[in-house]
N, C-alpha and C positions, 0 to 999 in steps of 0.2 A: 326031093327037097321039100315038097308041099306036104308030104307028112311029118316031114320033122318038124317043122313051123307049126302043122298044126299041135303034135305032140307038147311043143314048149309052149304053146297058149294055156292046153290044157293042165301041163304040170304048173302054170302061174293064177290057174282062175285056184286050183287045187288051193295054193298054198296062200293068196291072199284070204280064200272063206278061212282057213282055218285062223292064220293072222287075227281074223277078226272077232270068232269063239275063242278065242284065246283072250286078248281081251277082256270080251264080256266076265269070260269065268274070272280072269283075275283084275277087277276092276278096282276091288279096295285098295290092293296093293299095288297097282300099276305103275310106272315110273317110267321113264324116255330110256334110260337105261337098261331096264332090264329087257324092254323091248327089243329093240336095237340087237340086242346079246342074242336073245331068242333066237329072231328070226336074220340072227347074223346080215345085216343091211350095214353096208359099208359104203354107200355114195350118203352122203351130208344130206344136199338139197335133198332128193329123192325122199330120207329117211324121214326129215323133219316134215315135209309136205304130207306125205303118207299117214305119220303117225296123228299130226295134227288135226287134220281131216275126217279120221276115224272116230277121234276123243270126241268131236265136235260132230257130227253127223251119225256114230253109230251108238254111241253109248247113253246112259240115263244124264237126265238133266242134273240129277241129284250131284254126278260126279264130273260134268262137265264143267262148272267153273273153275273149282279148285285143280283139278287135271290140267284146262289151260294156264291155269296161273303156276304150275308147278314145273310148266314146260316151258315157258317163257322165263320163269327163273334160270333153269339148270341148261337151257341154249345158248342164255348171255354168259353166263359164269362161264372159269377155268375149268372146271371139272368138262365140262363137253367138252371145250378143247383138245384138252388133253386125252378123252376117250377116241375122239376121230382120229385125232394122231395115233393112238393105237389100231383102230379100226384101218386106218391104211395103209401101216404097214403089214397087217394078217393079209391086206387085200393084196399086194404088192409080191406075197409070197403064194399068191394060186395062182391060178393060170394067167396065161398074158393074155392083154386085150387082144380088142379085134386090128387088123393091121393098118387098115388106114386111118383108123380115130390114135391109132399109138404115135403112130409114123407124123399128123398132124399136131398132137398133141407135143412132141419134141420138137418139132420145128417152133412153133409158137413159142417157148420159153427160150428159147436160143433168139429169137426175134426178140420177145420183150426185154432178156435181157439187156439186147444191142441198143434198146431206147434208153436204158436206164446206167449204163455203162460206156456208151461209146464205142463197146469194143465187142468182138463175136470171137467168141470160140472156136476151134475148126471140129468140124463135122464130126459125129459119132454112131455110126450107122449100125451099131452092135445092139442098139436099144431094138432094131427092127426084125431081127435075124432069127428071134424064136416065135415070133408070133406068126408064122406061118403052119404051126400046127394047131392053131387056133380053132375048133370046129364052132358047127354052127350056132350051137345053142352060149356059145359065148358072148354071140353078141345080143342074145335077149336079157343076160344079164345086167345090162347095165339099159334097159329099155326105161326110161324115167316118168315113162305114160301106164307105168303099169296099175296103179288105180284104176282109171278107166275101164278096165277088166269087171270093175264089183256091177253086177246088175241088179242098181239098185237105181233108178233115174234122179232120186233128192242127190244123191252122193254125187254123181255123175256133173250135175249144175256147178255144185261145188268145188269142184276140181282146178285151182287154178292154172291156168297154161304157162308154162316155165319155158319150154323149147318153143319157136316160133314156128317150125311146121307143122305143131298142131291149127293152125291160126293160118297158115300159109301150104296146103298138101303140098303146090306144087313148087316148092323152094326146094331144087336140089342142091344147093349152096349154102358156102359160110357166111358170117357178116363179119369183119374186121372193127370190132368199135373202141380199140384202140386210137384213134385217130387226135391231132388236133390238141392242145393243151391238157392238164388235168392231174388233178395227184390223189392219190390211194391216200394218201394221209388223213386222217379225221379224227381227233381227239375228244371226249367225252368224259363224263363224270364231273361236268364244271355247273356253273350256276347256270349257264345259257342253254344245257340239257332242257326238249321239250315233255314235261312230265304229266301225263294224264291219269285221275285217278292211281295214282302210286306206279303207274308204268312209264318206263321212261322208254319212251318213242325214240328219241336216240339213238340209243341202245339198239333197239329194235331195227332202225331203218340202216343204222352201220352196219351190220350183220345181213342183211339185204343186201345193199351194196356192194357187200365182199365176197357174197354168194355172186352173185351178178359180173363180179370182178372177173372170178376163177372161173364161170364161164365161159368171158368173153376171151381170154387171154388163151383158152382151150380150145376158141373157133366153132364151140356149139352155138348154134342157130336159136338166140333169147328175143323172147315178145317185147314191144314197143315198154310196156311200162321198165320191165330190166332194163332193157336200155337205155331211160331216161336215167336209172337210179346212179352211173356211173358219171354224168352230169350233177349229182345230188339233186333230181328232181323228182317228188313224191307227189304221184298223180292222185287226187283223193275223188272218188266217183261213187256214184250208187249201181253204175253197170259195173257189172262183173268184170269183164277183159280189160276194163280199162281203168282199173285202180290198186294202187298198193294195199290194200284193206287186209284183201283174203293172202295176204303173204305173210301175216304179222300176227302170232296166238295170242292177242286180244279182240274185246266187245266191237267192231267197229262202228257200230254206233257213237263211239269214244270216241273217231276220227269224221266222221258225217257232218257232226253236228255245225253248225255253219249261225253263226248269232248274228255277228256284228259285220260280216264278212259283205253278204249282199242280201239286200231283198228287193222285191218286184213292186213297184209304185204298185197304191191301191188305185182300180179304174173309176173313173167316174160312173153313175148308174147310168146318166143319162146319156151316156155316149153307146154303154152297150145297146139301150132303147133306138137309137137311132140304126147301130149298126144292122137289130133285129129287121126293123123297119125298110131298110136299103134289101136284105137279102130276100124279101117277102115282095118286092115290089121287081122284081129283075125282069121280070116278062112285060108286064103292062105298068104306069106309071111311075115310073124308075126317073124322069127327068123331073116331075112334078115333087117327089119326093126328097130329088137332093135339093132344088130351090128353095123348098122349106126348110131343110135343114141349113144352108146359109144363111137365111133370115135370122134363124133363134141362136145361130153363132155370131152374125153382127148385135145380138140387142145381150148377149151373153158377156158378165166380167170375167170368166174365170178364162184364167190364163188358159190351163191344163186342157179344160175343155174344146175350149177352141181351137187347140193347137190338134187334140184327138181329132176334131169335126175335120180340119182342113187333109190332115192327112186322110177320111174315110172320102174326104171326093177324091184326093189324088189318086189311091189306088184302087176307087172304084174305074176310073177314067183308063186307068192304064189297065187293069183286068179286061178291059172288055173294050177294048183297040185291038187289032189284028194283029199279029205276031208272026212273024214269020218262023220263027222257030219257039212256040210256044212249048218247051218241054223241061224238065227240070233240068236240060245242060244252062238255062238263062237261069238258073236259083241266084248268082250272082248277080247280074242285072235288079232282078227284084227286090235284093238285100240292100244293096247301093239305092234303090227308092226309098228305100225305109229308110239309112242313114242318112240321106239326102235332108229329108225333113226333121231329123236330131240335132246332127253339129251342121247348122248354116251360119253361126257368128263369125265374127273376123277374128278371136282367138283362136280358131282350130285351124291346122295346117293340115286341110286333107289332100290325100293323093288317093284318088279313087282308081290310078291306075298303076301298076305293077312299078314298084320303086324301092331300093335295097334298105334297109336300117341303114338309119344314122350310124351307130357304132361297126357295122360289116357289111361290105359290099358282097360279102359269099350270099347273103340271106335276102330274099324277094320275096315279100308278103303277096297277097291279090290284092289286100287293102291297107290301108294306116292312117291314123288320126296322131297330129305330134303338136307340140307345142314349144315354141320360141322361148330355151330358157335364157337365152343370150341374146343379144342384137345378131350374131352369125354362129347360133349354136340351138339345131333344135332337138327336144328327144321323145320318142315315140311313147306313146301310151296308149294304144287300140290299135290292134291287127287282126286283117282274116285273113285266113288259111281255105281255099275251096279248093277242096275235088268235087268237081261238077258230073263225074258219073261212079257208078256204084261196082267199079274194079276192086279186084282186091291186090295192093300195091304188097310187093316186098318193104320190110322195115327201113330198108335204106332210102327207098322213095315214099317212106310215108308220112304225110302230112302229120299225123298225129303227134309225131315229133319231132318235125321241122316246126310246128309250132310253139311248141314249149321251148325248143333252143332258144328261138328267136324272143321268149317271152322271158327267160331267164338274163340274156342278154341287156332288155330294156329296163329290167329292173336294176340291172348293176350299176345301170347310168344314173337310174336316178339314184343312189346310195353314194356314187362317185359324186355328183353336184349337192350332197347332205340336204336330200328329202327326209324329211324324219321318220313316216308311216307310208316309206312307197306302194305301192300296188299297180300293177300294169293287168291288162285284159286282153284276151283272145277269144275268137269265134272260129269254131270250126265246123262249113260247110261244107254237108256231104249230101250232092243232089239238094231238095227242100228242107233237111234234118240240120239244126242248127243244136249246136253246144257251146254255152259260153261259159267260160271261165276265169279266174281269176289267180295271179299271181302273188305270193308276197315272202318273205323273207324276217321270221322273226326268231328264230333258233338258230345257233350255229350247224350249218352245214347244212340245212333243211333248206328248200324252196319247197313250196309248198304250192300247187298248182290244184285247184279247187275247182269240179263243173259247180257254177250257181243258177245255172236254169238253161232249162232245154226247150224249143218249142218247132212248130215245122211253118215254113212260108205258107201262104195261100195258093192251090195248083191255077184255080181261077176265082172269079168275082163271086160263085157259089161260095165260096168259102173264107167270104166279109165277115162273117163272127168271129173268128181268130183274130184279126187283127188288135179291135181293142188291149187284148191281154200280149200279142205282138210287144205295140208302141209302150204299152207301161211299161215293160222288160228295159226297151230303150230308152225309154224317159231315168229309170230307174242306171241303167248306166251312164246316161251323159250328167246326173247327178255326181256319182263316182269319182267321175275324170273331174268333174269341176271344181270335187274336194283336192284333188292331189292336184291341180293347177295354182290351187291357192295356196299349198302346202310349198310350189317351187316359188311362187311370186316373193311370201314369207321366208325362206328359208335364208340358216342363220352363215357365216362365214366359218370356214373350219371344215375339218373332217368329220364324215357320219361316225357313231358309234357302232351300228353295223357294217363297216369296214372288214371290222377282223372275221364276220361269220360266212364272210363272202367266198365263191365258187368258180374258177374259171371250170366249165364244161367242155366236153368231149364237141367235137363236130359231129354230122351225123354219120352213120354206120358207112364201112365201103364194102360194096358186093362182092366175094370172093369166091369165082366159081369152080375154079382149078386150085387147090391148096399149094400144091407143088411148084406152080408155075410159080406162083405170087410169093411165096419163099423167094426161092431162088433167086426173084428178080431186087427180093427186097434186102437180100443177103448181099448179093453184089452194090447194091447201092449204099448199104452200109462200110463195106470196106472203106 
């Protein structure tokens, strides 16, 4: 068996190098089409990831714009439509898959029917009865990692992960992300389409979606951002794993660009001066040093500065207290010092300790910041999400997008109470590594969840020079919230007009580690 495996490596590195002199020679003329025909590629995702990839990492710059823009045309349009529909039926007429992705893959559409019907079919086991002469090299045929194969290591970076056990080795399991509200429905072509430089993101992110759809509803195992997409959530990142960017044959520079969204308060100089001052003096006059520095913060008017100076003694004092567990499992503790000294007004309703949203008791932040739009009605506008050590969770346990549910959720509220320019924020802590981001909803069907700056805690008082640029990050958010608190104090009576672009989302994913069991038990619950 270990040389057949290795023989079908070798017949696939064979035929992606040629895949890709093939190409180069026909580059004037290249088209999604002819490719496709070529090298006969009958799985959709697989093809368009592949071929994309290639225009874009193997070929001249000369022909790489026009290439993307000619395949982003003819992916949205009827005409590909209509070629994959041919594509699989030719595919439908060779050999049968391998037996337990077929034998899953018909259980699943008998299941999602019974969601969308009410009613189940009875059983039809004949789909399964030829694919037992299935041999081995069958099932590398539909291996959607075969990229990977080019030893070329730029290419390689590029690749973006579609299946989640690339991301996850040891996931021998499905994830069910059918769960929980949600409709495939999504209409486009209207005014509310988000259009960048003549591409319409839309377009683009509905066809994501639908890929992501036909995944999920197959029981293949899709990475966190897939999975947000069936929520209509489009994570936009500068890391690789964790953005819709590289899924989409556009510049994404197009989708980066971040204006008006968030920026970082500028620091004062003279607090960096201080802070330099504090880490130079940590052995011998370190008490002498922060007394002077509260002297020239009593005789100081500037707010901002002052408010810097008081937080650099607090978490000088607290770095260098004894800790019984000084290690990055307390990254949380330290975070909570930080916001401690941000929202201390009597407008903010913090709960620094584990407490459900307002709108779902299913969802348990580690933190939240909310505000009283009512006398007995409040709704949440800052959340953190920690994992406090550096596991690598399955997508159904992963913070990653247990906080975007929960980010999408708070945004619905405030659109439900007619905020005009809602925006909600998240923070996600992993160990000292913070990402914070920002929510908002200004396209139909789009959330649009945006990282606006990344930074890491201090591990101890050696490393007081981060801070400064720390507390501006958070001065620069509690700005934010104070905009959209004044947006709910003002707001008018009526319904929002983003009402109609709004999204009830999926729950998060359920682990499915038996396919068979979990039919069957969900087949009897359907009757």
């Amino acid at each position: 068996m270990a040389k057949i495996k290795s023989k079908g490596k070798s017949e696939k590195n064979k035929e992606l190098a040629k895949d890709i002199v093939w190409c180069k020679k026909n580059v004037k003329s290249l088209t999604p089409r002819k490719y496709f025909k070529k090298f006969n590629i009958t799985d959709r995702q697989h093809g368009h990831r592949r071929y994309n990839n290639i225009i874009t990492s193997q070929l001249s710059r000369i022909y790489k714009k026009k290439l993307k823009e000619e395949f982003q045309i003819w992916r949205s349009g009827a005409e590909s439509s209509k070629f994959w529909e041919q594509q699989l039926q030719k595919k439908s007429k060779s050999e049968s898959s391998y037996q337990s992705t077929k034998f899953a893959t018909s259980q699943t559409q008998k299941v999602y029917k019974a969601m969308n019907t009410s009613s189940l079919d009875e059983d039809d086991g004949s789909d399964t009865e030829s694919d037992n002469t299935t041999d081995q090299g069958s099932e590398n045929e539909h291996d959607t990692t075969i990229i990977e194969k080019i030893d070329d290591s730029d290419l390689l970076d590029e690749v973006p992960s579609f299946l989640s056990d690339d991301k996850y080795p040891d996931a021998n399991c499905s994830y069910w992300c059918l769960q929980g509200e949600g409709s495939e429905e999504w209409s486009s072509g209207s005014n509310k389409d988000w259009i960048i430089n003549n591409n319409n993101i839309t377009e683009n992110f509905k066809q994501i979606r639908k890929e992501s759809f036909s995944a999920a509803s197959n029981l293949e195992r899709i990475s966190s951002v897939r999975i947000l997409t069936l929520s209509h959530i489009f994570v936009i990142s500068p890391i690789f794993e964790q953005s819709i960017t590289n899924l989409i044959p556009i510049m994404p520079e197009d989708l980066l660009v971040q204006t008006d969204v968030f920026r970082r308060m500028e620091t004062p100089i003279e607090v960096v001066q201080w802070a330099h001052k504090l880490h130079e003096t940590q052995t011998s006059g370190y008490e002498k040093q922060l007394l002077k520095m509260k002297e020239y913060s009593l005789k100081s008017n500037h707010q901002i500065v002052n408010r810097h100076l008081e937080f650099l003694e607090d978490i000088m004092k607290f770095y260098r207290a004894p800790h019984k567990n000084d290690t990055e499992d307390s990254g949380l503790d330290r975070l909570k010092m930080i916001l401690k000294h941000v929202f201390y007004g009597q407008k903010y309703v913090v709960n620094s300790n584990t407490k459900p949203l307002e709108t779902s008791k299913h969802y348990i932040p580690d933190y939240k910041l909310s505000y009283p739009a009512r006398a007995t009605k409040l709704v949440d506008l800052f959340i953190v999400e920690a994992k406090l050590n550096r596991k690598s969770y399955f997508p159904h346990q992963d913070d990653f997008i247990k906080l975007r549910l929960e980010m999408q959720k708070m945004i619905n509220e405030l659109i439900y109470i007619n905020v005009s320019e809602p925006m909600v924020f998240g923070l996600l802590l992993t160990g000292l590594d913070c990402q914070l981001y920002a929510m908002y909803l200004k396209h139909d069907g789009i959330y649009v969840c945006r990282e606006v700056q990344t930074f890491s805690l201090p591990r101890s008082s050696y490393e007081v020079m981060l801070c400064p640029s720390i507390f501006s990050t958070m001065l620069a958010l509690q700005d934010k919230i104070d905009m959209i608190i004044q947006q709910i104090q003002t707001r008018k009576k009526g319904k929002s007009s983003l009402l109609n672009l709004t999204r009830k989302g999926y729950d998060a994913p359920v682990l499915v580690k038996d396919p068979l069991t979990f039919f069957s038990d969900d087949q009897e619950d359907s009757q």
